[in-house]
KOLVODREN-182155 format. One line per field, with one value per residue: residue number from 1; residue in one letter; x, y, z of N, C-alpha, C, O in turn. Coordinates in Angstrom, 1 decimal. Atoms other than C-alpha are relative to their C-alpha. Layout:
REM residues N
num [NUM,...]
residu [a,...]
n.east [X,...]
n.north [Y,...]
n.up [Z,...]
ca.east [X,...]
ca.north [Y,...]
ca.up [Z,...]
c.east [X,...]
c.north [Y,...]
c.up [Z,...]
o.east [X,...]
o.north [Y,...]
o.up [Z,...]
END
This chain:
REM residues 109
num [1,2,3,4,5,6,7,8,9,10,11,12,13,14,15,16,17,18,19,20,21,22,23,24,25,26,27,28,29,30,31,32,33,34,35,36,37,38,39,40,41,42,43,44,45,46,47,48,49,50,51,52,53,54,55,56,57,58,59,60,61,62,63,64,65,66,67,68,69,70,71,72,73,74,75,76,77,78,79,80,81,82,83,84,85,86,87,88,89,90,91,92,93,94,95,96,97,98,99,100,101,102,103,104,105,106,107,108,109]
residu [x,x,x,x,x,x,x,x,x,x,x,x,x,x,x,x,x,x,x,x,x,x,x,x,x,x,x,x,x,x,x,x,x,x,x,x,x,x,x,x,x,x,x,x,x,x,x,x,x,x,x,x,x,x,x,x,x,x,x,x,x,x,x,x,x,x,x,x,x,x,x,x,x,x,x,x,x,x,x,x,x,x,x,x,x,x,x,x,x,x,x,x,x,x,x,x,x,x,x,x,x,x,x,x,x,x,x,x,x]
n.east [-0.5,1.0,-1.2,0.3,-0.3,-1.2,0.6,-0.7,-1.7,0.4,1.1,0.7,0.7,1.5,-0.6,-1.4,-0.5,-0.4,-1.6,-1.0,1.2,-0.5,-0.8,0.6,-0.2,1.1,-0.6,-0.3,-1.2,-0.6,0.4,-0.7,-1.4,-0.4,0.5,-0.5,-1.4,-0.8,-0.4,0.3,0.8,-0.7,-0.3,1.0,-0.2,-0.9,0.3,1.3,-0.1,0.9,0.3,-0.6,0.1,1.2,0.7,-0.2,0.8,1.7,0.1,0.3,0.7,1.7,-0.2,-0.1,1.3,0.7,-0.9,0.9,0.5,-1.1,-0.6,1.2,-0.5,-1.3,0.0,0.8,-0.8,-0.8,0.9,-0.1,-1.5,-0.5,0.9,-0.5,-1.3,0.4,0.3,-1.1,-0.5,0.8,0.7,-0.9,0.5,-0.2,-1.7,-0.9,-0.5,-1.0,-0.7,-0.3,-0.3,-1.3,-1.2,-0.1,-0.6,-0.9,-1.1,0.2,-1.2]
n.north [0.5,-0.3,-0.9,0.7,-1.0,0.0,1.3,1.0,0.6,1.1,0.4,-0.5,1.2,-1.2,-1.1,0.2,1.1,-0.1,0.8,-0.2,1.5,1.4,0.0,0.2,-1.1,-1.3,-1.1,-0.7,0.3,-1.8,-1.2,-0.1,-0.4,-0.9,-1.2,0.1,0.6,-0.5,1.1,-0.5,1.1,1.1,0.8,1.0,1.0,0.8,0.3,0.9,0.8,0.8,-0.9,-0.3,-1.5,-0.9,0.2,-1.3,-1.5,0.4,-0.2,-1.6,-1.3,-0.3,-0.3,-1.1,-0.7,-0.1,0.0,0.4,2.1,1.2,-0.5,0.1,1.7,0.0,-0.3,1.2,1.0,-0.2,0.0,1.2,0.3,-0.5,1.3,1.5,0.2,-0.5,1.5,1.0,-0.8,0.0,1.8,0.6,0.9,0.8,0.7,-1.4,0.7,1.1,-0.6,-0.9,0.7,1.1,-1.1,-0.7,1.4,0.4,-1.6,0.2,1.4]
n.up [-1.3,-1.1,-0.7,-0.5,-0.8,-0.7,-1.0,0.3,-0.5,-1.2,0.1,-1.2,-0.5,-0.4,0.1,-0.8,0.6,1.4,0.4,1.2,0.8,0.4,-1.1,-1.4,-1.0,-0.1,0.2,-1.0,0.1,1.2,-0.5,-1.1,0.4,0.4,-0.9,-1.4,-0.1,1.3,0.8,1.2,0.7,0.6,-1.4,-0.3,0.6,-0.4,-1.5,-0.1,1.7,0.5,0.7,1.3,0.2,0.5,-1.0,-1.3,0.5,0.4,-1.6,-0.8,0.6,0.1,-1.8,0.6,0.4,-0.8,-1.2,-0.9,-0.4,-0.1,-1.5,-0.8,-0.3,-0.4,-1.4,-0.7,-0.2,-1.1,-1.3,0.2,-0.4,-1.7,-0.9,0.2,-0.8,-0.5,-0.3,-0.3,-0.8,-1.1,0.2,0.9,-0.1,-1.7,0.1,0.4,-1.8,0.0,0.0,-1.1,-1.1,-0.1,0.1,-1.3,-0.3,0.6,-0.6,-1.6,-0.8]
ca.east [135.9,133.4,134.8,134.5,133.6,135.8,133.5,134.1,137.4,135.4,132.8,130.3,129.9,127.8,128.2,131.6,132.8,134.3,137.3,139.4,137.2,139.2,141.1,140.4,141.6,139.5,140.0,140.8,144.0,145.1,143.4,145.4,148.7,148.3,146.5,147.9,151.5,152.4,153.4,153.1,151.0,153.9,155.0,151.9,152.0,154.8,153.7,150.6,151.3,148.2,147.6,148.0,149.2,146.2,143.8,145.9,145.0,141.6,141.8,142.3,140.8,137.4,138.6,139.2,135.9,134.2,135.9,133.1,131.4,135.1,136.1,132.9,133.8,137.3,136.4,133.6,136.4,139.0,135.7,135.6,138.9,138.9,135.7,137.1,140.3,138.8,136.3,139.1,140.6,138.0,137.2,140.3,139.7,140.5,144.0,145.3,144.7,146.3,149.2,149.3,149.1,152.3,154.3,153.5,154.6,157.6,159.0,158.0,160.5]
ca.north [1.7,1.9,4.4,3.2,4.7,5.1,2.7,0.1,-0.7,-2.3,-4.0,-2.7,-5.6,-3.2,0.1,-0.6,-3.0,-1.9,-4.1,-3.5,-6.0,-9.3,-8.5,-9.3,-5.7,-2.9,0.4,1.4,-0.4,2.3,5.0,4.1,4.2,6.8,9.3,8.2,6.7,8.8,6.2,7.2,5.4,3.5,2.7,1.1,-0.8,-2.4,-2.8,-4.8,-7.0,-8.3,-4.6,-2.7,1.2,2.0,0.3,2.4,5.7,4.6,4.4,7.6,9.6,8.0,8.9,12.5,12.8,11.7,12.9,13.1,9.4,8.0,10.2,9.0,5.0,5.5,6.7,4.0,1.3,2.8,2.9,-0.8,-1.6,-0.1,-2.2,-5.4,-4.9,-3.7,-7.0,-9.0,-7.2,-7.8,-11.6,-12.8,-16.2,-19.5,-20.2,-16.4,-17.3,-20.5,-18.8,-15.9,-18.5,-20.6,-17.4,-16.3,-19.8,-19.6,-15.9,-17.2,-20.3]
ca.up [-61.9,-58.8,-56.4,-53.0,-49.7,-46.7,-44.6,-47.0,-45.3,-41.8,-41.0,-38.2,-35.7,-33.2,-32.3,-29.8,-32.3,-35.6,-37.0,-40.0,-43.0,-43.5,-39.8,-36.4,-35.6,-34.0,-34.9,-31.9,-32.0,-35.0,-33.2,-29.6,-31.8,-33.6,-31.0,-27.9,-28.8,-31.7,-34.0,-37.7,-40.3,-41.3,-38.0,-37.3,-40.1,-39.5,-35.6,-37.1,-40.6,-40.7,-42.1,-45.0,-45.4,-46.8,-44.3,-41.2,-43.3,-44.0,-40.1,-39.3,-42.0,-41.2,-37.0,-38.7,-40.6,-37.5,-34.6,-32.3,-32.7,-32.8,-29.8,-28.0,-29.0,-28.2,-24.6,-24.2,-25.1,-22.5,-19.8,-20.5,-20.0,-16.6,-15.7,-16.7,-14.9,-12.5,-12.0,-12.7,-9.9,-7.6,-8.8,-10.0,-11.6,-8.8,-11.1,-10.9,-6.7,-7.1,-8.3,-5.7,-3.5,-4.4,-5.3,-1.3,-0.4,-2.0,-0.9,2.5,2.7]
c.east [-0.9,0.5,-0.9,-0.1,0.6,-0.5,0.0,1.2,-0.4,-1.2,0.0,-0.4,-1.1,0.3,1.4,0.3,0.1,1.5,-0.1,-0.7,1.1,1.5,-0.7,0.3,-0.7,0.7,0.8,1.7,1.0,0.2,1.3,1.7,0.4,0.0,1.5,1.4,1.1,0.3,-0.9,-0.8,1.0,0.4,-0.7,-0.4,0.8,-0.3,-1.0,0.0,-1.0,-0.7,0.4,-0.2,-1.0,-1.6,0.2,-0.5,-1.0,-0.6,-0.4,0.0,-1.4,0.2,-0.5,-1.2,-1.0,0.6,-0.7,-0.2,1.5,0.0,-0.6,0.2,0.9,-0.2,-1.2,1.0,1.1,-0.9,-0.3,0.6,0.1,-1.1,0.3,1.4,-0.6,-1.4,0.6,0.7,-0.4,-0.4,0.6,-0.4,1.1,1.8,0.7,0.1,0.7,1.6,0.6,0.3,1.4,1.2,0.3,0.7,1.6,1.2,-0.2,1.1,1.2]
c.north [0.6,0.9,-0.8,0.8,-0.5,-1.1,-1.6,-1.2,-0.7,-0.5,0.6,-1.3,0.5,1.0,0.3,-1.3,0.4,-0.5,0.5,-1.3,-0.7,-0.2,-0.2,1.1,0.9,1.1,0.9,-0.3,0.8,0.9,0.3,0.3,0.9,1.8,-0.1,-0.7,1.2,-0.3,0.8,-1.4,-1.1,-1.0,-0.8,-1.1,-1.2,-0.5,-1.3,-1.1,-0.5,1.4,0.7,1.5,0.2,-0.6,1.1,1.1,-0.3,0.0,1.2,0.8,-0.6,0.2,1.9,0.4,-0.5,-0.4,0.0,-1.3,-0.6,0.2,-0.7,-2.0,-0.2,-0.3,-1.7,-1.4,0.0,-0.3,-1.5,-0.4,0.1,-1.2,-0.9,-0.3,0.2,-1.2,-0.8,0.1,-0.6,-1.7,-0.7,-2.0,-1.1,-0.2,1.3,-0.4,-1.3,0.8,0.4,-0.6,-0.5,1.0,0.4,-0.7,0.3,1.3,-0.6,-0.9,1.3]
c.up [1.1,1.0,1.3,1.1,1.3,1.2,-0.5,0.6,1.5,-0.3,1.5,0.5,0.8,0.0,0.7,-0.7,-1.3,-0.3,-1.8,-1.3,-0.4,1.1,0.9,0.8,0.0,-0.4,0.9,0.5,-0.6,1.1,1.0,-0.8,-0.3,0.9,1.6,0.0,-0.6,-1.4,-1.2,-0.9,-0.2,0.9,0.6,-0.9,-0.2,1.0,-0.8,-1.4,-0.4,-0.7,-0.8,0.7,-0.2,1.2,1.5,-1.0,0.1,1.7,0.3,-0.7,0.7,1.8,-0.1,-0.3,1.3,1.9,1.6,0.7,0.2,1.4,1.1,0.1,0.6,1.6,0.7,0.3,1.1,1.4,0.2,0.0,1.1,0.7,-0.3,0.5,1.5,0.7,0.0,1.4,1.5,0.0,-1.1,-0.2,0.8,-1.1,0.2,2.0,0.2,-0.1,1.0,1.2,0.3,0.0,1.3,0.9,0.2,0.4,1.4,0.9,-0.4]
o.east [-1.0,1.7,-1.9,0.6,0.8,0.3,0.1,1.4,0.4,-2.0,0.9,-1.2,-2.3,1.3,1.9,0.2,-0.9,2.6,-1.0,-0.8,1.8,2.5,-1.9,0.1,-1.1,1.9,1.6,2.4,1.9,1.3,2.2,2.5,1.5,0.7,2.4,1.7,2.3,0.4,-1.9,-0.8,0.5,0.4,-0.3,-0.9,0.5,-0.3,-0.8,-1.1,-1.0,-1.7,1.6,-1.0,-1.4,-2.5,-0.6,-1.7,-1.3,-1.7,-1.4,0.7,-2.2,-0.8,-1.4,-1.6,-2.1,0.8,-0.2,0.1,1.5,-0.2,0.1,0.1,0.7,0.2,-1.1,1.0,1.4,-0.3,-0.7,0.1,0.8,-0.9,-0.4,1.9,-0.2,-1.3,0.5,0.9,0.4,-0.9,0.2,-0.8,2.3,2.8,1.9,1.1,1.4,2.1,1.5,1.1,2.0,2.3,1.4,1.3,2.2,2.4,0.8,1.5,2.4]
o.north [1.8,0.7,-1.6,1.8,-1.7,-1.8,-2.6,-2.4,-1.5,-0.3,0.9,-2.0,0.4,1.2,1.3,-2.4,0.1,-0.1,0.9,-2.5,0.0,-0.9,-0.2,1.2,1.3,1.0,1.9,0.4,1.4,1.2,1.1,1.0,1.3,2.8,0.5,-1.0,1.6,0.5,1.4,-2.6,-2.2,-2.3,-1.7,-2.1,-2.3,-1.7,-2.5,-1.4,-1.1,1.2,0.6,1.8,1.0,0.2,1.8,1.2,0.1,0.4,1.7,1.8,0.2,-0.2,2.4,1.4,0.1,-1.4,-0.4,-1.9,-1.6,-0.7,-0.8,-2.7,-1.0,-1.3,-2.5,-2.0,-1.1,-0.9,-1.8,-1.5,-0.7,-2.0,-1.4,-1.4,-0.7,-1.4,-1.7,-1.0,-0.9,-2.3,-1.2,-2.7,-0.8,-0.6,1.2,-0.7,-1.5,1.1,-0.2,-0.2,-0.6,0.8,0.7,-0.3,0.3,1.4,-0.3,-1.0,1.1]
o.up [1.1,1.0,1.1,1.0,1.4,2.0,0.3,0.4,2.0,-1.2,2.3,-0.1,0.5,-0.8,0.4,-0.1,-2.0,0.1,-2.6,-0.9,-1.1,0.9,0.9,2.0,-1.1,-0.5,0.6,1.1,0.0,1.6,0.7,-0.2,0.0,0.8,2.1,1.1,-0.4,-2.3,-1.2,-0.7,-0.1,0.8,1.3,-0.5,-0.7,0.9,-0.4,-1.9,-1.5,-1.3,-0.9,1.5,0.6,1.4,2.1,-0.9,1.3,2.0,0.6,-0.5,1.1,2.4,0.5,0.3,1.1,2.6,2.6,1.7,0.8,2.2,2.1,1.1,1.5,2.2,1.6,1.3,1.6,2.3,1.3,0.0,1.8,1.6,0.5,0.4,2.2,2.0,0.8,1.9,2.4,1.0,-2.2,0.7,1.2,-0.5,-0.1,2.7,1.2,1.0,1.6,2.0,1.4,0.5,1.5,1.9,1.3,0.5,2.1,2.0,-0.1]
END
């Protein structure tokens, strides 16, 4: 039987892009539940069905054995979040002002 290693379980799209292999979920999905919610392996397994028990572990042992480079993804994906809210923010697209508009309308009568 081939033993397998713990990278096995994603694929690398680039270096801010690692999903779960035959998922459309990043790791960082896990990560944020597990780090920053609390949420137990199992609990996130259930949260996400398109994943398996042993995929969330496989999560965060390989977060574990490299706590650094994750730490260091992790934070780049949060700093990217902020700039994209954050341009959105500033250059919402013309239907989200459509909207704003009709809602201001509408408190106004």
């Amino acid at each position: 039987m081939p033993t397998s290693q713990i990278t096995d379980y994603f694929n690398f799209l680039t270096p801010d892009d690692i999903r779960l292999k035959g998922t459309r979920v990043g790791i960082e999905t896990i990560l944020y539940e597990y780090i920053d919610r609390g949420c137990t392996p199992e609990e996130i397994a259930q949260t996400y069905p398109s994943l398996t028990l042993e995929q969330v572990y496989a999560t965060i042992l390989y977060y574990l054995q490299n706590k650094e480079a994750i730490g260091n993804y992790l934070k780049n994906w949060i700093e990217h979040g902020h700039k994209m809210r954050e341009q959105q923010r500033l250059n919402p697209p013309p239907v989200s002002e459509k909207l704003r508009q009709l809602r201001a309308a509408r408190q106004a009568k």
